[in-house]
C-alpha positions as CSV (number, residue, x, y, z in Angstrom):
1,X,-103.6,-22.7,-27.5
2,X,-104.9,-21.7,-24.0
3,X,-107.7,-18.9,-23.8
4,X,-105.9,-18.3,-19.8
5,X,-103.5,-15.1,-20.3
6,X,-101.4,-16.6,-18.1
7,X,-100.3,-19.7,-20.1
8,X,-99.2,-17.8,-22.9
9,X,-95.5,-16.1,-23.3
10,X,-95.2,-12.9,-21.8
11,X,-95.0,-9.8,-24.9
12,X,-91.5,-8.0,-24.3
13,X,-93.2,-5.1,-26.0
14,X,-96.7,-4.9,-23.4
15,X,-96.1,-1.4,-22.3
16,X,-98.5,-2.5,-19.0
17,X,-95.9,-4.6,-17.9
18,X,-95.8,-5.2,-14.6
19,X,-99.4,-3.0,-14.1
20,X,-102.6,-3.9,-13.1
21,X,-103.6,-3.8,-17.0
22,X,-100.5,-6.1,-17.8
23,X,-103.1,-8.9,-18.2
24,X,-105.9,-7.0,-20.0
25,X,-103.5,-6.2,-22.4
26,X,-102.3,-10.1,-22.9
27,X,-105.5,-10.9,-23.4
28,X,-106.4,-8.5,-25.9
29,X,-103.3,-9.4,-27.9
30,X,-104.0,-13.3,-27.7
31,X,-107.8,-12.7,-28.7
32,X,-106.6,-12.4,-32.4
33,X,-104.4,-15.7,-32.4
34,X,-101.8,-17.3,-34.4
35,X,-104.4,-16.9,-37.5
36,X,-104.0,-13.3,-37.7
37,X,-107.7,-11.7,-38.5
38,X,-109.5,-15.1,-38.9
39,X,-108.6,-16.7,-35.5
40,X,-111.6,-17.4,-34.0
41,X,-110.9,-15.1,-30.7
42,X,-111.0,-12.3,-33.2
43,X,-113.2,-9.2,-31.2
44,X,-115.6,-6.9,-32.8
45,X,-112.7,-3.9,-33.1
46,X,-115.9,-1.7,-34.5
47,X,-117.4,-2.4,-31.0
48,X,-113.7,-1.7,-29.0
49,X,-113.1,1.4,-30.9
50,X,-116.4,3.0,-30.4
51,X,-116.5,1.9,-26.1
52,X,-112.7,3.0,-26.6
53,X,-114.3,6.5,-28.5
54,X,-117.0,7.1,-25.2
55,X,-114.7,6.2,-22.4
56,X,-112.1,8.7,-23.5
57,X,-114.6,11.8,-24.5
58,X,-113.7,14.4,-22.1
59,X,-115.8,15.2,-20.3
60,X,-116.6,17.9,-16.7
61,X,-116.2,16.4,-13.3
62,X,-115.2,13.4,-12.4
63,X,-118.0,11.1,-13.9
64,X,-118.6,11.0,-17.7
65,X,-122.0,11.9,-17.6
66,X,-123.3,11.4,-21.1
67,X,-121.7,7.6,-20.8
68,X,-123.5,7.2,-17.7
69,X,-126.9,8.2,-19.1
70,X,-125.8,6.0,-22.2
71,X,-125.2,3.0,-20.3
72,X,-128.4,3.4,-18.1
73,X,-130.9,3.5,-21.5
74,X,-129.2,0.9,-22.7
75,X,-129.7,-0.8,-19.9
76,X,-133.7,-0.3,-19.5
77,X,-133.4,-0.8,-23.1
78,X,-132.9,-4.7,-22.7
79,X,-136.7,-5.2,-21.7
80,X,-139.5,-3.6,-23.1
81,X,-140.3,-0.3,-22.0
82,X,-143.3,1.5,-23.8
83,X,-144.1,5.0,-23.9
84,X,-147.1,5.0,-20.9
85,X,-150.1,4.8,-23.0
86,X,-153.2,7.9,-23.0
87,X,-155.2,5.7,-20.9
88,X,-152.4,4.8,-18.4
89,X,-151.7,9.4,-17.9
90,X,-155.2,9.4,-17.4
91,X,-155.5,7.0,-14.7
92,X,-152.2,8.5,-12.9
93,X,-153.7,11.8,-13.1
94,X,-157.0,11.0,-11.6
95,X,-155.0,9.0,-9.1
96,X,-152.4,11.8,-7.8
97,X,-155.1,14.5,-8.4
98,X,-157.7,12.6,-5.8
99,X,-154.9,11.2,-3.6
100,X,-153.8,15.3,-3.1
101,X,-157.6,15.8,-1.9
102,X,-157.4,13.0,0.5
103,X,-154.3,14.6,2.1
104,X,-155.6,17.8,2.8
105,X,-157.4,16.4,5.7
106,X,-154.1,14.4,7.2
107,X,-151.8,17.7,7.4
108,X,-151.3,21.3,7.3
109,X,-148.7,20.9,4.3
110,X,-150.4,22.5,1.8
111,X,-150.4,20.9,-2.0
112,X,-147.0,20.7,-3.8
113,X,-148.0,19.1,-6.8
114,X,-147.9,21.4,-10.3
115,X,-147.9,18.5,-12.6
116,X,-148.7,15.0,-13.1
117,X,-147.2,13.1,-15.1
118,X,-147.0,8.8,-15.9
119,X,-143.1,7.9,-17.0
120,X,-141.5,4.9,-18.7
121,X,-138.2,3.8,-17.2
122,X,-136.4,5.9,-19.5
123,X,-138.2,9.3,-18.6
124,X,-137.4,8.1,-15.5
125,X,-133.5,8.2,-15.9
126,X,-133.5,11.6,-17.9
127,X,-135.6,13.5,-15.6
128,X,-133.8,12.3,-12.4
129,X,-129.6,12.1,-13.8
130,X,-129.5,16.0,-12.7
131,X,-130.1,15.0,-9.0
132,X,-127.8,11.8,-9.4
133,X,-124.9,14.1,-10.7
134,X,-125.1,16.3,-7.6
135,X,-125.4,13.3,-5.5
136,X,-122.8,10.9,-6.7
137,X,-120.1,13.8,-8.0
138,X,-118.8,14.6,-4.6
139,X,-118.1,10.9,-3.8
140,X,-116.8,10.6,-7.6
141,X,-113.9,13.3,-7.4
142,X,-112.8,12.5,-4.2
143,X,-112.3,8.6,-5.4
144,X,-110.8,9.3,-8.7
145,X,-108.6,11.6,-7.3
146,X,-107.5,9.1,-4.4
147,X,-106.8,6.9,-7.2
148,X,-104.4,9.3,-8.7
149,X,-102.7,10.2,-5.8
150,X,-102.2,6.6,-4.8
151,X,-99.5,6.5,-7.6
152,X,-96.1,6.6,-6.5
153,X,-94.3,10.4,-6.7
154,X,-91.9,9.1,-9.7
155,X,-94.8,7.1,-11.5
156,X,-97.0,10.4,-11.5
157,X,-93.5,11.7,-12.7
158,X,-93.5,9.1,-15.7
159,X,-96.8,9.5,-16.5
160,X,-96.9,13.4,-17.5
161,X,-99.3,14.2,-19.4
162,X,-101.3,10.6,-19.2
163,X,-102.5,11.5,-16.1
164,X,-105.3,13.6,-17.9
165,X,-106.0,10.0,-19.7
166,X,-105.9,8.2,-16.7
167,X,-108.5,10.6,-14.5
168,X,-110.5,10.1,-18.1
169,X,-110.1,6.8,-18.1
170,X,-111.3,6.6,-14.4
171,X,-114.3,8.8,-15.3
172,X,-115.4,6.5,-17.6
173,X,-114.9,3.4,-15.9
174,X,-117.6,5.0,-12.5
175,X,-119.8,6.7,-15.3
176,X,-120.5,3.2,-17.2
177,X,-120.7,1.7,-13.3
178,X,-123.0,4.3,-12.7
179,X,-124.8,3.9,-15.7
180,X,-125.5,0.5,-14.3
181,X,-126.9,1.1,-11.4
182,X,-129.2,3.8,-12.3
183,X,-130.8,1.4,-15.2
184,X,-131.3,-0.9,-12.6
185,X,-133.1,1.4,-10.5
186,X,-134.9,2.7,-13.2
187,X,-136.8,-1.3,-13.3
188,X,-137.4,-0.9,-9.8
189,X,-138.7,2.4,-8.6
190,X,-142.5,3.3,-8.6
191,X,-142.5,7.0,-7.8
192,X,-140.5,10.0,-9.0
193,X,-139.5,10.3,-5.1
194,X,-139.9,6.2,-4.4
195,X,-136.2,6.5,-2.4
196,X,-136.8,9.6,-0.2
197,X,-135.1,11.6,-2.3
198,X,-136.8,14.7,-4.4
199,X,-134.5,13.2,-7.7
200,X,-137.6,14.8,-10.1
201,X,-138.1,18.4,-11.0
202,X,-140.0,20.5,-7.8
203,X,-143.6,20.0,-8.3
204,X,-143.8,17.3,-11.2
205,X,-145.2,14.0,-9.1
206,X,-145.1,11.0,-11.6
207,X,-145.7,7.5,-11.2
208,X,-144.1,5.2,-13.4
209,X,-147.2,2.4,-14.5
210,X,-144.9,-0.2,-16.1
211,X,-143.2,-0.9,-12.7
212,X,-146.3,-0.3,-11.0
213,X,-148.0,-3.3,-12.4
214,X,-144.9,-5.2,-12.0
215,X,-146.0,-4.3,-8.1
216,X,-149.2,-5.1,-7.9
217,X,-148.9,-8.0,-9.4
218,X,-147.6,-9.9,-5.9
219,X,-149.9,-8.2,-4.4
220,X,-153.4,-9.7,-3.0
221,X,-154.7,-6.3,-3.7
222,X,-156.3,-4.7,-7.1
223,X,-154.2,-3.0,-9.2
224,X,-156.2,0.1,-8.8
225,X,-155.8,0.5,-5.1
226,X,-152.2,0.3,-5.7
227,X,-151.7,2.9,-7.9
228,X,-154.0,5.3,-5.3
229,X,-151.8,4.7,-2.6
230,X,-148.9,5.2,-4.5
231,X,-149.8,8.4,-5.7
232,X,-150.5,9.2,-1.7
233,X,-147.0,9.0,-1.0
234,X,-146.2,10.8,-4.4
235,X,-147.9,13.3,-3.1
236,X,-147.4,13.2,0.6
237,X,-143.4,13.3,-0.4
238,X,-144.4,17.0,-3.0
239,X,-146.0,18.7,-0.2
240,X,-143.1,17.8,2.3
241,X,-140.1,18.3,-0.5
242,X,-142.2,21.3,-1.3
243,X,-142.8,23.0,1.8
244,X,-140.2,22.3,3.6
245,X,-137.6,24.5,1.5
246,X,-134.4,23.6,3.4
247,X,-134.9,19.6,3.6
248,X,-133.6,18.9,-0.1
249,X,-130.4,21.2,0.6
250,X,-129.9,19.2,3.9
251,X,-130.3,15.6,2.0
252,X,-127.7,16.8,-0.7
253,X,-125.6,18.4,1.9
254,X,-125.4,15.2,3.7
255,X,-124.0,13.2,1.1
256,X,-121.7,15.9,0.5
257,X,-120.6,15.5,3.7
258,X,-120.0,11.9,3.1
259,X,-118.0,12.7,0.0
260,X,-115.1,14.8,1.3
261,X,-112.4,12.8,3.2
262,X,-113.2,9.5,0.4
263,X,-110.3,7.0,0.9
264,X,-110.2,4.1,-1.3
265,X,-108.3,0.7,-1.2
266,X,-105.9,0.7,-3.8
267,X,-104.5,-2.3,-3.7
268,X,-108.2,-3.8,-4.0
269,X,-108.0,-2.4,-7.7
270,X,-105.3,-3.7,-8.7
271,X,-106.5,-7.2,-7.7
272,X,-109.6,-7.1,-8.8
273,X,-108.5,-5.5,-12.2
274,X,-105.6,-8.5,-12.4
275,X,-108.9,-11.1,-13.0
276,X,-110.6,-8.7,-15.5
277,X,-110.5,-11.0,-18.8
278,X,-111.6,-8.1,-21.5
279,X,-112.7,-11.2,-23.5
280,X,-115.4,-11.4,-21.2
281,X,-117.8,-8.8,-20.5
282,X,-119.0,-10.8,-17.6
283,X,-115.9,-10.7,-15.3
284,X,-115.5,-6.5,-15.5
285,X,-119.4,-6.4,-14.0
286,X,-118.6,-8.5,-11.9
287,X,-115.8,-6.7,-10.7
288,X,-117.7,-3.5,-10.8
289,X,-120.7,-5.2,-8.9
290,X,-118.4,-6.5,-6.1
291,X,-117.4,-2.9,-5.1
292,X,-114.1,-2.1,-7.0
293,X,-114.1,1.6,-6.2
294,X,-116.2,1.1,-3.1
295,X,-115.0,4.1,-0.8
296,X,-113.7,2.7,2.5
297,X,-115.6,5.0,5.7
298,X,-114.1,7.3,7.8
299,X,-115.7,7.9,11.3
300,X,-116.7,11.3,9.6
301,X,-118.2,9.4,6.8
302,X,-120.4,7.1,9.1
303,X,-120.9,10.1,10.9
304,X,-122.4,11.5,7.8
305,X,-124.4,8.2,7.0
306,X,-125.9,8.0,10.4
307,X,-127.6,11.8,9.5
308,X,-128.5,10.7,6.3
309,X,-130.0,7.5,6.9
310,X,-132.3,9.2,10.0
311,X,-133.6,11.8,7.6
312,X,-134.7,9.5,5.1
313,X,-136.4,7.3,8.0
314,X,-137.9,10.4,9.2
315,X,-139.5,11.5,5.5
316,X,-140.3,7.9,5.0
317,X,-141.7,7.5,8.2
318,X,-143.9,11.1,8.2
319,X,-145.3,10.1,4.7
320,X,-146.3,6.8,6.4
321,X,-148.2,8.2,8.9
322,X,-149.6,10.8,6.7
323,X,-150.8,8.4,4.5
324,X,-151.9,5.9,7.1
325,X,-154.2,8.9,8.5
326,X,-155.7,10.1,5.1
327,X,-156.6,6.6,4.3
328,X,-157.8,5.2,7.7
329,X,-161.7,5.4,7.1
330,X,-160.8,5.8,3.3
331,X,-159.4,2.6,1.8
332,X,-159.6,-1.4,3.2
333,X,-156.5,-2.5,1.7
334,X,-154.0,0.7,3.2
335,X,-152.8,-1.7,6.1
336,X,-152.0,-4.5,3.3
337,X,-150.4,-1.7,1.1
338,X,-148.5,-0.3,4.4
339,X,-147.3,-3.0,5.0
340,X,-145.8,-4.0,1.7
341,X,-144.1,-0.4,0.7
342,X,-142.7,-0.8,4.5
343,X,-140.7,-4.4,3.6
344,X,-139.7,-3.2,0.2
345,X,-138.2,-0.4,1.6
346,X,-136.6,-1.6,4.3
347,X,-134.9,-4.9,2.3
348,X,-134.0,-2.8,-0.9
349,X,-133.5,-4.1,-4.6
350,X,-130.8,-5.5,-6.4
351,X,-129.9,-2.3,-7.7
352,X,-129.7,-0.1,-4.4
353,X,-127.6,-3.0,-3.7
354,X,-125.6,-1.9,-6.9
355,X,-125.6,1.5,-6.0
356,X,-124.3,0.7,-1.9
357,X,-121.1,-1.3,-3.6
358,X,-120.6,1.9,-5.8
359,X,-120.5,5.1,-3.6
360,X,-121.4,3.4,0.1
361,X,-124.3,4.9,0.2
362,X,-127.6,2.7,1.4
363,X,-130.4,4.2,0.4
364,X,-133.2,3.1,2.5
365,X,-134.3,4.2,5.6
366,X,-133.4,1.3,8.2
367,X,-135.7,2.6,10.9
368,X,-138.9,3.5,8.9
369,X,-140.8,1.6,11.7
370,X,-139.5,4.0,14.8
371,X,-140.0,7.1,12.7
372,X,-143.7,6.1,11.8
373,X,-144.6,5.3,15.6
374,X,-142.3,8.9,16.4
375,X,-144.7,11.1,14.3
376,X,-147.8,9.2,15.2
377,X,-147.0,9.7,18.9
378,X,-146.6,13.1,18.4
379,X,-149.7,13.6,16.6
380,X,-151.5,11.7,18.8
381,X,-150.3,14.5,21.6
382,X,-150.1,17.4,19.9
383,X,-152.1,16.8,16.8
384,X,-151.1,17.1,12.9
385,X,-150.2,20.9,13.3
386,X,-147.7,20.0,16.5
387,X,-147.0,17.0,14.0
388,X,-145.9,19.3,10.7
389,X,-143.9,22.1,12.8
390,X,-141.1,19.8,13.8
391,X,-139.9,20.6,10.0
392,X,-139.7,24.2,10.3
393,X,-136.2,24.1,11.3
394,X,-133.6,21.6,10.6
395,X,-132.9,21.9,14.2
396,X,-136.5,20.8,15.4
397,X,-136.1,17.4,13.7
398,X,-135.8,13.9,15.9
399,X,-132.0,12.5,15.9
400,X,-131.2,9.3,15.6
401,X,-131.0,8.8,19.9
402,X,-134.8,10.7,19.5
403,X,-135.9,7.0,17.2
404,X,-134.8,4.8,20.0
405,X,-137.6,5.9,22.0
406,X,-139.8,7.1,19.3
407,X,-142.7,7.8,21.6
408,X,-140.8,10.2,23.9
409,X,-140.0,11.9,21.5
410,X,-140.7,16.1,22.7
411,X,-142.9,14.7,25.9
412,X,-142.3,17.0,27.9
413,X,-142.5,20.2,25.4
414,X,-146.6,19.4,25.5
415,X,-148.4,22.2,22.9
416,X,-149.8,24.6,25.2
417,X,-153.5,25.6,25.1
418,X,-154.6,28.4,22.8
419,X,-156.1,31.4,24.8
420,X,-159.6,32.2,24.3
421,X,-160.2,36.5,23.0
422,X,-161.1,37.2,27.0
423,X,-158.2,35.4,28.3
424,X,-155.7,37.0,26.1
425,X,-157.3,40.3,26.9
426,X,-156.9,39.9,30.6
427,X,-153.0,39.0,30.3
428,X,-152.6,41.8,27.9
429,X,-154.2,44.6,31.1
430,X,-152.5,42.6,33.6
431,X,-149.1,43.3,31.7
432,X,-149.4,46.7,30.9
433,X,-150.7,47.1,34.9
434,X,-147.1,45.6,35.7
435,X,-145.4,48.0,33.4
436,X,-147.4,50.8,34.7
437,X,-146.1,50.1,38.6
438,X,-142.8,49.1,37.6
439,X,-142.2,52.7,35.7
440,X,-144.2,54.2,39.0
441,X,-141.9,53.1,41.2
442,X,-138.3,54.2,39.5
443,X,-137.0,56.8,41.4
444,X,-136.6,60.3,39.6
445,X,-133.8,62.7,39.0
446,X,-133.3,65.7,37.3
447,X,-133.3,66.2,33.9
448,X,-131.8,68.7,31.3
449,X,-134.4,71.4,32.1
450,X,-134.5,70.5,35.5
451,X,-137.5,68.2,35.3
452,X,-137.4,64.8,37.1
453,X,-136.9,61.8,34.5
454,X,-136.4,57.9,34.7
455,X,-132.9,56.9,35.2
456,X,-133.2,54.3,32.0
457,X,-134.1,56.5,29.5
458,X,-131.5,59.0,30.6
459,X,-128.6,56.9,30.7
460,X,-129.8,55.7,26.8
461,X,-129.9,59.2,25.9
462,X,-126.4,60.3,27.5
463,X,-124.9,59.9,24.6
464,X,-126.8,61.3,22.5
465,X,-125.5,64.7,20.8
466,X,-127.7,67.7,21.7
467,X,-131.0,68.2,19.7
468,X,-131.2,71.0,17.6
């Protein structure tokens, strides 16, 4: 008999009929055979039951959560991943803690870090998955919904009360897709804020040593001076996410902004979900890996990406030059290092690859190089302090027109010269002089009692009501 759905007899009783899940639900029914129980397609139902269990557990927002986080340590799980040893915390600390002294020569910033801390790719996933809610929920609801309202007006009308199971049912299938992606991640990343994103709690830099190694090891470069400059941008990225207190609203905001509006292709689902064989694991991640709820983008949304994707280059690209000028007389290798973080940035992994096909959402800054040469230009002109002010207002920051000529950026706005105690002095008599001749010079009239007054503080006190 043929394992291919389609060969066998249609089942007058499949309730998917004529549905995307029409085939799942042939092949489900085949898997046990003519031989009842003993046919060798039988599945593991123990195994169905409890993914059936997780998938439907209801769950807030439109992403099951706890299945997400499930999937992702089961994911890390695959390889070894060892609790970071006492010898390996040590080494991070000493790391981060003389990496933050290095840095307080290279910018005004002041410290951000409050702990330091080594994590295994696990700690890594439970420390960042509140971040990763707030960033992947707006995108979520507004593709789960758009898969609900995709239904025809008299199939929502048939469906009733499933709909509740279907948005669970949807939940479940982006929070084990999610799940995915942020286990892959969790093999990749080096740093707590690796992407340009603050994803760990405010304060707590942390280097993860497992991946680290992994790191240095294609590297011509000693595995000590590895972990130093990492913890350099650790802590370059605290003092920025730190200091700058409206930067990680305007990140999350951002992808917010990408969120509302989410369109989706439905007829792309049903396609895709026609080849699913639930037989085979293999050809649902490969369906989910291929983009079967990627969003399509609205100019708004690109709009929204564009903003996104200069900020990050812009964080990525201060750190860089931060760390470029705390190291410069400091560390032989920093050029070699530089120049590595730089490529792996800029390519990506597998798993922001993962993550792109899921929500549209690249995270790495494209145009790390321009926004390294833009804040080097500018400190180069104005120094580090003319350097760090840009981020006191959202407003201040370089657009993405600013990195296409990174060293014009504010040219023209040179930082004037500070006045020495004498000079400031002299201004100060020469504007109270002014004052003095300008109030001279107003011509009188009469007051209340008579008295001659200046025409500006009368009219302000017309309308007052008579003093007692």
């Amino acid at each position: 008999m043929s394992n291919d759905p389609g060969d066998r007899p249609e089942d007058p009783n499949n309730p998917f009929k004529g549905t995307p899940f029409e085939q799942m639900f042939q092949a489900f029914g085949g898997a046990f055979g003519a031989g009842g129980a003993g046919g060798a397609g039988m599945p593991d139902l123990n195994a169905l039951i409890g993914q059936m269990q997780a998938m439907m557990t209801p769950h807030e927002g439109s992403v099951n959560w706890q299945l997400a986080k499930d999937v992702a340590r089961r994911t890390v799980a695959a390889e070894p991943d060892p609790t970071p040893s006492e010898r390996q915390c040590a080494d991070i600390a000493d790391a981060l803690r003389l990496a933050d002294h290095w840095l307080d020569s290279a910018t005004d910033l002041p410290s951000g870090l409050s702990t330091s801390v080594a994590w295994s790719r696990a700690d890594w996933i439970e420390e960042t998955v509140e971040v990763w809610q707030r960033l992947v929920e707006p995108v979520a609801e507004h593709v789960v919904s758009a898969m609900g309202n995709a239904l025809p007006e008299e199939a929502k009308a048939m469906a009733g009360p499933l709909m509740g199971i279907l948005n669970q049912a949807g939940g479940a299938m982006f929070g084990t897709q999610v799940g995915q992606a942020l286990g892959g991640l969790a093999g990749e990343v080096l740093t707590a804020s690796d992407i340009g994103l603050p994803l760990g709690p405010s304060g707590k830099a942390a280097l993860l040593p497992l991946n680290v190694s992994a790191f240095a090891d294609g590297l011509d470069v000693g595995e000590e001076d590895v972990r130093l400059y990492l913890a350099l941008r650790e802590a370059a990225h605290q003092r920025l996410f730190g200091h700058v207190p409206w930067l990680k609203a305007h990140l999350l905001a951002t992808v917010e902004d990408y969120g509302r509006g989410t369109t989706i292709d439905v007829s792309k689902i049903e396609e895709s979900m026609r080849g699913i064989d639930p037989t085979n694991p293999a050809s649902l991640q490969e369906a989910l890996e291929g983009g079967l709820f990627e969003p399509e983008k609205t100019p708004a949304q690109q709009a929204a990406l564009t903003r996104l994707e200069t900020t990050l280059a812009l964080v990525e690209g201060w750190v860089d030059d931060v760390v470029g000028q705390a190291t410069e007389n400091r560390m032989p290798a920093a050029g070699k290092l530089q120049e590595a973080v730089r490529r792996r940035r800029a390519a990506g992994g597998p798993a922001e690859s993962t993550f792109a096909a899921l929500v549209g959402l690249e995270l790495r800054p494209r145009r790390l190089r321009d926004a390294s040469a833009l804040w080097g230009s500018l400190r180069s002109r104005q120094g580090q302090q003319g350097r760090d002010a840009v981020w006191a207002h959202p407003d201040l920051l370089p657009t993405a027109a600013d990195l296409d000529d990174p060293l014009g950026f504010r040219e023209g706005l040179a930082e004037p010269e500070a006045l020495t105690d004498a000079e400031f002095d002299a201004a100060l008599a020469q504007m109270l002089d002014t004052e003095a001749g300008d109030d001279a010079d107003a011509e009188p009239r009469p007051t209340d009692d008579g008295g001659p007054g200046n025409a500006e503080t009368d009219g302000d006190d017309a309308g007052d009501t008579p003093r007692e």
